[in-house]
N, C-alpha and C positions, 0 to 999 in steps of 0.2 A: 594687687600690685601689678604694675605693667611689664610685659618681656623684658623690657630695657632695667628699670630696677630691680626684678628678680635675679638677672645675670648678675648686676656689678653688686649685688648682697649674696650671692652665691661665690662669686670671686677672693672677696674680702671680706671677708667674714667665715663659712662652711669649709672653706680648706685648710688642712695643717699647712705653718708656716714651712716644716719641713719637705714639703709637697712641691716643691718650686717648679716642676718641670707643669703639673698639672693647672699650679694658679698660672703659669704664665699662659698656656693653652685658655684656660678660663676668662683671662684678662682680654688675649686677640681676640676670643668669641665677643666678648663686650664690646670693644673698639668697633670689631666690625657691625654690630648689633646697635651701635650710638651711630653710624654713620648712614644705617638704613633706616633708624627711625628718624634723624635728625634733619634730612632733606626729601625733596618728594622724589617718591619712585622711576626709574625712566617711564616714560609712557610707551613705550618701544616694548620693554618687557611684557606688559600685563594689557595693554590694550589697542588696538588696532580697529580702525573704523575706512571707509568707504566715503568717501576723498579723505584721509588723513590730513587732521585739523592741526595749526600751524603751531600749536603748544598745549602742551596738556601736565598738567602739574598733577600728582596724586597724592593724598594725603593717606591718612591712617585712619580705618574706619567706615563704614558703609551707612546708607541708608535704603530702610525696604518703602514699598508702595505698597498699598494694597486698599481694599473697598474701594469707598469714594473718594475720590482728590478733588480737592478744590483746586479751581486754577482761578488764578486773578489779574486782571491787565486792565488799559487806561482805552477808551472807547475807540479810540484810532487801532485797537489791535484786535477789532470784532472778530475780524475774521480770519485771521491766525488762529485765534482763541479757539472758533468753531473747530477750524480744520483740528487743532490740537488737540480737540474731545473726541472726535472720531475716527483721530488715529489709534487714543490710548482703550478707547472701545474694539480696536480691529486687533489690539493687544489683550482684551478681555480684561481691560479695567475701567471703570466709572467712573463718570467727570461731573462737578459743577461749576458755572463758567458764574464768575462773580464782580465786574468791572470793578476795579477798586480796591478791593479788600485786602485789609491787612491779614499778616498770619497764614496766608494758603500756603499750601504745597507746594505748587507751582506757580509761581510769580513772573508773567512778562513783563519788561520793564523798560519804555522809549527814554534814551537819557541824548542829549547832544556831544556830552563830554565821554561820551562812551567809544575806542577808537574811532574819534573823529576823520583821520583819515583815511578810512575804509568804511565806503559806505555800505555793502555788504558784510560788513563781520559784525561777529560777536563775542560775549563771553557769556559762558555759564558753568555756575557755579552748582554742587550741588554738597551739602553740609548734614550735618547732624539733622536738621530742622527743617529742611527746606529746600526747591533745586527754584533757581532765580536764569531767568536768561535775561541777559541783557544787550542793549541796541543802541545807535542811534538811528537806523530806518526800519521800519516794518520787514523790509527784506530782511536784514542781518537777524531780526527776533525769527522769523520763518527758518532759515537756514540753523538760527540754534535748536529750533523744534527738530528738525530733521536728525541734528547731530542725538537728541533726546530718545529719538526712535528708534535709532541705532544701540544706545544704549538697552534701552530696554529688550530688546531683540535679542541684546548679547548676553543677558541676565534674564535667565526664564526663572528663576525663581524669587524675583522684582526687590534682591538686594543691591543695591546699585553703590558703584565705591564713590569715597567721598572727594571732589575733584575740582581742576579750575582747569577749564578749556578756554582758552581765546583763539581766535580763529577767523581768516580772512581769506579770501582767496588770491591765488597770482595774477591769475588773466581776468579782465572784466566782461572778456568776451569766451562764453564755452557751450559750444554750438551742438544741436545734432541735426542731419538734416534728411529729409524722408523724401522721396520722390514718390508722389501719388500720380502723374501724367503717366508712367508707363503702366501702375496696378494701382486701381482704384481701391483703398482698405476700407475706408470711411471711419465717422465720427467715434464710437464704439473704441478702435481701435488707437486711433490718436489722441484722446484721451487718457488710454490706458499709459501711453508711450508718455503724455507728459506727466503721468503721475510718476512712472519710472525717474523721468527725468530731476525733478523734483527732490525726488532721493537722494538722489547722484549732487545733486546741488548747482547744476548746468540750467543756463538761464536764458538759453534762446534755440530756439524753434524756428529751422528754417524749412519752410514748406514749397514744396520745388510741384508749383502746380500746373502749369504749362508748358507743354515740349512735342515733336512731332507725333507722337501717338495717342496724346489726348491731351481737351484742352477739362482741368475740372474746376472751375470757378465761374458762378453763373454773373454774367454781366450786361446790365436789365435795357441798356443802348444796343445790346448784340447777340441777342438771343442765341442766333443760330450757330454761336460759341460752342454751347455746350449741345442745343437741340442736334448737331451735327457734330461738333467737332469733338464730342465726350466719345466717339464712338467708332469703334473700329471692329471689325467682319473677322480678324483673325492676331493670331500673335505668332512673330518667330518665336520658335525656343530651341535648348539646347544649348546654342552660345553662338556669340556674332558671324554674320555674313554664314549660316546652317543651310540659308534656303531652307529651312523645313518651318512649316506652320503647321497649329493646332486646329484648326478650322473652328476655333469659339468665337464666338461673338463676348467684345470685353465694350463694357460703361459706365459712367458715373461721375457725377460731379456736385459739388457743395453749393444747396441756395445760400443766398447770402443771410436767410437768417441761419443756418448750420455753422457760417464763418463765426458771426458775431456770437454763438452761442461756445464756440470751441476756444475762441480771444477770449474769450471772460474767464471759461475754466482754467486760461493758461495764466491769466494775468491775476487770479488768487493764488497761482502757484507762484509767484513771481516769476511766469518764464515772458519774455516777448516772443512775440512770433512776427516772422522776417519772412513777407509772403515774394517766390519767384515766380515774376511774369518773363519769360523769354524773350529777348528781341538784342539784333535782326535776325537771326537765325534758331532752330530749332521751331519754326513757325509751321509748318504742313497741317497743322491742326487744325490751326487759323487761317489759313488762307485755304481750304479744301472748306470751310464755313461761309468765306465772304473771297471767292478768286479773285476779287481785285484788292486786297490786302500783298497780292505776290507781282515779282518784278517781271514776270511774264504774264501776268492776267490768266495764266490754264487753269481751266479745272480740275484739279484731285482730291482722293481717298485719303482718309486718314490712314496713315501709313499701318503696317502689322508688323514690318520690318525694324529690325532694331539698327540701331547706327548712327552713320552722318549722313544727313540730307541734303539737297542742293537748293531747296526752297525756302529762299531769304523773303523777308519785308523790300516794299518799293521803296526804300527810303528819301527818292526823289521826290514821292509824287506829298505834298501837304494834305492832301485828304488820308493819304495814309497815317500820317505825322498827326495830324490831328483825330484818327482817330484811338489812336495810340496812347493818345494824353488821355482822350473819353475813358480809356481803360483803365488807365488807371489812377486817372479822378478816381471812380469806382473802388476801385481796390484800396485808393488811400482814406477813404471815406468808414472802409472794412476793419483797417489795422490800422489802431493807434499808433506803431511800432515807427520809430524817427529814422528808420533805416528800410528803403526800398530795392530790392535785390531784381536787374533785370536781365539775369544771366550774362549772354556777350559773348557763350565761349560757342568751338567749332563752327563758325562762318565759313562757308565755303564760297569763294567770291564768281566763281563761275556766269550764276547771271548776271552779277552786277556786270561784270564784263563784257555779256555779250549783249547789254542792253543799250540804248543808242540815246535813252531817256536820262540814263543812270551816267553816262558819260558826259552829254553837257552838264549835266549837274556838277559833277565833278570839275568840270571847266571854267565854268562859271566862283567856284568855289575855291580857285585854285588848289584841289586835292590831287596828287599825283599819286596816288595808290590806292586799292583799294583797301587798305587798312587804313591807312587816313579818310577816309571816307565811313567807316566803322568807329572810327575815334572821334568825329564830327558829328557824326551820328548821337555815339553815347553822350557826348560833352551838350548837346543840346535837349537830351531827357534829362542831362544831371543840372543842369541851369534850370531845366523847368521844374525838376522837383526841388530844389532849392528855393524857386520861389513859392512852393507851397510847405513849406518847413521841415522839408525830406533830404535823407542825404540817401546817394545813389550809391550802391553796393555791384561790382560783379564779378567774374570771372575772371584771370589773367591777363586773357586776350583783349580785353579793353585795352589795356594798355600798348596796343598793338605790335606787340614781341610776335616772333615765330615761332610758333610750338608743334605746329603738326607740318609728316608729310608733305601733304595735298595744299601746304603753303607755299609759294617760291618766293625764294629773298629776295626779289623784285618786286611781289603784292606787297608785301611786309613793311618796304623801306618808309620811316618815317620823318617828315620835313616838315611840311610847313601848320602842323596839328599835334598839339598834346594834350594827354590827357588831363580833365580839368583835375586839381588837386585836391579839392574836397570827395572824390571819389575815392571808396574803400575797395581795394586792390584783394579779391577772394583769388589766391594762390592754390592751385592745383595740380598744373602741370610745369613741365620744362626744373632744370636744376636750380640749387640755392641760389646759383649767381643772380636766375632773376629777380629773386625774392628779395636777394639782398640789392640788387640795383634800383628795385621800387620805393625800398624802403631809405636808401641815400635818395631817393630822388623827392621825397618828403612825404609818400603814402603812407595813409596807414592802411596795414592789413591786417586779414585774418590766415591762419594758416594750414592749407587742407591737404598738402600735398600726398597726392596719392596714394603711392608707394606705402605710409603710412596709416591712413586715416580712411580708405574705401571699404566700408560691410560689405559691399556685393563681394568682396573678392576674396575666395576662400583663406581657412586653416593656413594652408601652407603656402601659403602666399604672402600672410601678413597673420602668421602666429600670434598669442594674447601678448607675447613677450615683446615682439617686436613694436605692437600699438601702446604697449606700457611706457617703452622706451619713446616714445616718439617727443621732440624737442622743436616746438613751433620759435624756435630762436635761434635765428641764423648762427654761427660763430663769427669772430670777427665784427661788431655791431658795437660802437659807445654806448655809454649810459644813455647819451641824449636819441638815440637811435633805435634803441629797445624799446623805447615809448610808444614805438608806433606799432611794435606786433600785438596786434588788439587781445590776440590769443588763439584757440585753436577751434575746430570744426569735423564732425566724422560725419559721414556721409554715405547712406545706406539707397543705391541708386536702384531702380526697380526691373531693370529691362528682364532680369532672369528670376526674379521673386516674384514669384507667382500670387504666393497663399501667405497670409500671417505664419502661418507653422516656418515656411523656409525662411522668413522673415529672422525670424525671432532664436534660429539658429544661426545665423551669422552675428545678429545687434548685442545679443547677449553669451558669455561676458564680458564682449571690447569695449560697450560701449562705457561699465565701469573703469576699463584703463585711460578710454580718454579724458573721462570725468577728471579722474583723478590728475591727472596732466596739467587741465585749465586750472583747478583750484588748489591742491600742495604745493607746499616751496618744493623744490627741487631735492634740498639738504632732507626732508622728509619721506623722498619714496623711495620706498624700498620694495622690488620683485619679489620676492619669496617672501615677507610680512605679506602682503597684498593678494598675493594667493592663497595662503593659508587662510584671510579673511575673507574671500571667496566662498570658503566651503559653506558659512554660516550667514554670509549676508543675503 
């Protein structure tokens, strides 16, 4: 007999009629006992996972795993399939992969009519008989494997309840991004980072590989990229403008077959990776490699110092222009990924100003600033990567706003240049207002803002509470205006992370609150659920 009809034959029936005070107690236990068997559980109550999935229905009743499972899927899901045996093996369970078959255990499933409009979600179900995910992309079956893993993770002793999760994410864009220019990790390690990622169910990999103290991606037109510019004689440390250095000699950089070997591992994860080449500024790397890449032709050291540079790109001269495309032909040749990020941010216009080459150009160009002349600049890599089927990604300052300092509202002022509009607006610095003026002005962005979203920057600077909270949506924003915040981005920048270890105590665990940002509904997260899930994820 089940709880629910033992009660109401316990009720009406086992008590004396003269018992009124007792059957009517006995009666509400029933009422209440029909109204918890009768719909499914909160999911709030009894389960919590890591990004919290946009619906979870609970039913009555479990299902155990154990020995061998069969998993079964349709040949386009090989390699979900693979990774899904090797996960339930890292959980000390055996898998047989069986394309096709009816009756497994585990059942992938690509359907078109499956939330059609979300290409990344899913549903999975798991019953009396069987746990079923289903999709209509390979991505959304991968993402329901993940949610799968969790589950099992949270059930060690592999009774799993009976359930129906459907589940999408908010943002289509949920970033994290690694600066390897200032501390080389290497492959090993960002591997590791995107299996993490993967978890979290964050889908792009921004790798920030060129900046004034190393250049790490080898590029086969310009060798002496990395034969020089991977390498620098010492490192400030401590924290900016210290003047104290370490006296080590720091190197390293990715041949291009370590790219194409780390793009594949990332792209069975379904993450992309969004590779940054810097330009016109943060360039010292490069131009202390090839000194006529710089608007002064000097020769320098690759910097040990951390900071902002004065050593821009010539962006006058066309052998520089053109070798710039050379690079990243190169690089798009490397990443499949339809978004190329070419930094933009911190220009310090200093030479351009005091250069004589740089000013008729601008005359010539009718640019009246030198930020206009930075926005001529970007809008001409973002036309030329357009015509090779690339959209150009970067910093704020493309947009030529004033954000620092060492800008005067005079460099800054913007007239006869704007920026072209298929460029994607990466928000980091300066208040809402600009975010929200890029995004009336019809950008789309992504949203990084610092204040929220920087790993280098301690505990108590940017608490797990405060990166939990973080809301890459302006207020104030239409329906039709929200469409453009692509979604969010955390960003773990290297100048003071030396080692994996210091690494991996700042990234972990915000980089689970930012995950969780890009992909929950809003109406879903909750701080204190989300830490308690912590303890065990």
């Amino acid at each position: 007999m089940s709880p629910l009809k033992g009660i109401r034959h316990l009720a009406l029936t086992h008590l004396p009629l003269k018992n009124n005070d007792m059957r009517i107690t006995y009666i509400l236990i029933f009422l209440l006992a029909a109204t918890l068997f009768s719909f499914p559980l909160k999911a709030e109550d009894s389960i919590r996972l890591i990004p919290q999935p946009a619906d979870i229905r609970l039913q009555s009743g479990t299902l155990t795993i154990s020995g061998s499972i069969d998993i079964s899927y349709s040949p386009i899901l090989n390699k979900e399939a693979t990774l899904l045996s090797k996960y339930l093996q890292e959980s000390e369970l055996t898998a047989q992969l069986h394309p096709d078959k009816s009756g497994a255990m585990i059942q992938l499933q690509i359907s078109p009519t499956v939330l059609p409009a979300h290409k990344e979600g899913y549903i999975l179900q798991i019953s009396n008989r069987n746990i079923q995910i289903k999709s209509s992309s390979s991505t959304g079956i991968f993402y329901g494997i993940q949610t799968l893993r969790q589950l099992i993770g949270k059930y060690p002793d592999r009774r799993l309840p009976q359930l129906t999760i459907t589940d999408y994410p908010n943002f289509s864009w949920r970033a994290f991004m690694l600066d390897e220019a200032r501390y080389f990790k290497g492959k090993e390690v960002v591997c590791r980072l995107l299996d993490q990622m993967a978890y979290l169910k964050m889908n792009t990999f921004h790798w920030h590989l060129t900046d004034d103290q190393g250049w790490r991606i080898e590029i086969k037109k310009f060798p002496k990229l990395t034969e020089i510019g991977s390498y620098r004689d010492s490192s400030e440390i401590n924290h900016f403008e210290s003047d104290v250095f370490d006296g080590k000699p720091h190197s390293g950089y990715y041949t291009q077959k370590e790219i194409k070997e780390i793009v594949e591992y990332a792209r069975e994860r379904h993450i992309n990776i969004v590779p940054e080449i810097e330009m016109p500024g943060h360039a010292s790397a490069a131009i202390a490699s090839y000194p006529w890449l710089g608007t002064n032709n000097e020769s320098i050291k690759v910097p040990g110092k951390f900071g902002v540079h004065y050593n821009v790109y010539n962006v006058a001269d066309p052998k520089v222009l053109n070798a710039l495309k050379d690079i990243l032909t190169e690089v798009i040749e490397l990443f499949p990924s339809p978004v190329i990020h070419i930094g933009g941010d911190e220009v310090k216009y200093n030479q351009w100003k005091e250069s004589p080459v740089v000013q008729v150009y601008m005359q010539k160009h009718a640019l009246q600033t030198p930020a206009e002349l930075q926005v001529h600049f970007t809008n001409g890599i973002s036309n030329w990567l357009s015509s090779k089927g690339k959209r150009m990604m970067g910093w704020n300052e493309i947009t030529g706003s004033k954000l620092h300092e060492y800008q005067s509202s005079t460099d800054t002022t913007i007239q006869n240049e704007k920026l072209a509009k298929n460029a994607i607006v990466h928000c980091w610095k300066g208040d809402y207002s600009l975010i929200k003026e890029a995004i009336e002005n019809g950008y789309d962005i992504v949203n990084a803002y610092h204040e929220y979203t920087y790993l280098d920057y301690d505990y108590k600077k940017i608490p797990l509470e405060k990166a939990y909270h973080f809301n890459p949506v302006p207020e104030g924003l239409t329906v039709g205006q929200r469409i453009h915040v692509l979604g969010v981005s955390c960003q773990m920048w290297g100048e003071f992370i030396p080692t994996v270890e210091s690494m991996d105590k700042l990234l972990f665990p915000r980089i689970a609150a930012y995950a969780e940002t890009g992909w929950s509904l809003e109406k879903n997260k909750n701080f204190q659920q989300f830490s308690a899930a912590l303890k065990t994820h």
